[in-house]
N, C-alpha and C positions, 0 to 999 in steps of 0.2 A: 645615435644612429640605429641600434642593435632595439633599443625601445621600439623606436617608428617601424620596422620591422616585423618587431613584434604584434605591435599592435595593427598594424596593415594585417598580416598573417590571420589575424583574429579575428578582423571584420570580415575581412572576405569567407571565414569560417560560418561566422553567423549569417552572413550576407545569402550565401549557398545554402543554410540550412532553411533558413526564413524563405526563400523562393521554391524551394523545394517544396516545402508544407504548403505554402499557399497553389501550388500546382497540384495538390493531391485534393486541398479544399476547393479549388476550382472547379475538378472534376465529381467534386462528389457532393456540391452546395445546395443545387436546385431538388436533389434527389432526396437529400436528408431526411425527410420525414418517411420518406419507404423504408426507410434500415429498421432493422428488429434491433434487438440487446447485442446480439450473437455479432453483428455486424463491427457493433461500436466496442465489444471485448474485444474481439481478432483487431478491432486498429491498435486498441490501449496497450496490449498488448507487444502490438510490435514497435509501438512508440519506448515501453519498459524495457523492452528486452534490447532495443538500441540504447535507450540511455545509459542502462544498467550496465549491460554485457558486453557492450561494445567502445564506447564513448567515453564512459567516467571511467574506467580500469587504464583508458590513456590520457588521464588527469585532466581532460576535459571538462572542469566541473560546470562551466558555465553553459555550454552547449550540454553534456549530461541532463543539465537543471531543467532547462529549455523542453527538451525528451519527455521526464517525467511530467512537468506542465500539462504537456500534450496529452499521454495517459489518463490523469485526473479528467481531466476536460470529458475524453473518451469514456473513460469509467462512469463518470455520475449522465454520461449521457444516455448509456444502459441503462443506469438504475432510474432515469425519469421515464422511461419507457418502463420498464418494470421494476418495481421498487421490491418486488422480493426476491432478485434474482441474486441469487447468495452469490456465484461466481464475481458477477460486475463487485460486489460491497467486499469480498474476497481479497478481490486483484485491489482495487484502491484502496485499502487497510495496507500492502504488500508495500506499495507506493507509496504512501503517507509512513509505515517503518523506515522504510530505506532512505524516508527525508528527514528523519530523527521526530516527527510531527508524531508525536507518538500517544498524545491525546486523542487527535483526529482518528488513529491508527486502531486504539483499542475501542474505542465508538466503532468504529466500519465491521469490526470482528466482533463486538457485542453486536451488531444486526446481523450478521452470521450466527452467530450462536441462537440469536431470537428464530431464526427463519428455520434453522437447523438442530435444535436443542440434545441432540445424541453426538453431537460431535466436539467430542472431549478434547480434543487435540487444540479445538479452536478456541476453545476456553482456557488452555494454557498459554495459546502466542497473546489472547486477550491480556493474562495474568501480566507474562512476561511488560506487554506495552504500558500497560499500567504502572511496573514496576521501573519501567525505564523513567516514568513521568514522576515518579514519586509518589504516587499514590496509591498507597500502600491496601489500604481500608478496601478499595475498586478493586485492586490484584485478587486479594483473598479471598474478599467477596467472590469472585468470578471461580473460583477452583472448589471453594462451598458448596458452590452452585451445581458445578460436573459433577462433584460426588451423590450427585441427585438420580446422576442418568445412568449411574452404571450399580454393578452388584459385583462386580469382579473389587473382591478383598485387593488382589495387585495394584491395581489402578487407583483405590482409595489411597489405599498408601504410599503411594507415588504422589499425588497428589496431597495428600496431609503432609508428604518432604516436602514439595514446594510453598505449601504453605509455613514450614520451618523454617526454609529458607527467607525468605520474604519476610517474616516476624524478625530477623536476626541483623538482615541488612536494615529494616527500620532503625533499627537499635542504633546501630552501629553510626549512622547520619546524624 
């Protein structure tokens, strides 16, 4: 009894979610090809920020999942309208972590770093995704690569520990 319940509970969750989406695509179907990048980030956006923030933190993974779906969908519909819109490959790198897809993940942030090449920061969440995948050789590579863009002795060295890092956990697997 407490199953069928359950699972009543659940469909009617999806049920409401699924009609809800489709009421937001209905409004905005015919219109689609007038939306800029800006358009389809602010939707991906608040599709993440519901999955994320709101949804999966109340173990909703399956609806969560649903959210995220949406996001991607949103995000690469920016980057087909503009392909070098760092933000859109940004946000769905952010998306594809959060989904442990973390190959997908350090691909979207290495077109980050291509589009953007002084932004060091993004070459280490690239390092990190890589590192999550196991691929080790990609990680390092990608932290090689920052100490290109910068002259600040700090940040080299930071950067050569992450690469210590990373050298150590190889080992260690």
């Amino acid at each position: 009894m407490m199953l069928k319940k359950t699972y009543l509970l659940f469909s009617l969750t999806v049920a409401a979610f699924l009609l809800s989406t489709l009421a937001m695509y209905s409004k905005t179907g015919a219109q689609d090809v007038q939306k800029d990048e800006g358009y389809y980030i602010e939707m991906g956006m608040g599709y993440f920020n519901k999955g994320y923030y709101d949804v999966l933190p109340k173990n909703r993974k399956d609806e969560a999942s649903l959210y995220l779906e949406h996001a991607i969908t949103a995000f690469k519909k920016a980057i087909a309208i503009n392909k070098d819109c760092v933000q859109a490959h940004r946000n769905l790198a952010r998306v594809y972590y959060v989904q442990k897809r973390y190959v997908e993940a350090a691909e979207q942030y290495q077109n980050v770093t291509d589009l953007s090449p002084s932004d060091i920061d993004t070459y280490v969440i690239t390092a990190l995704a890589y590192t999550k995948a196991q691929r080790y050789a990609e990680a390092i590579e990608r932290l090689n690569i920052a100490k290109t863009f910068t002259a600040d002795e700090a940040v080299i060295q930071k950067l050569d520990d992450y690469i210590n890092k990373i050298e150590e956990e190889k080992r260690l697997r």
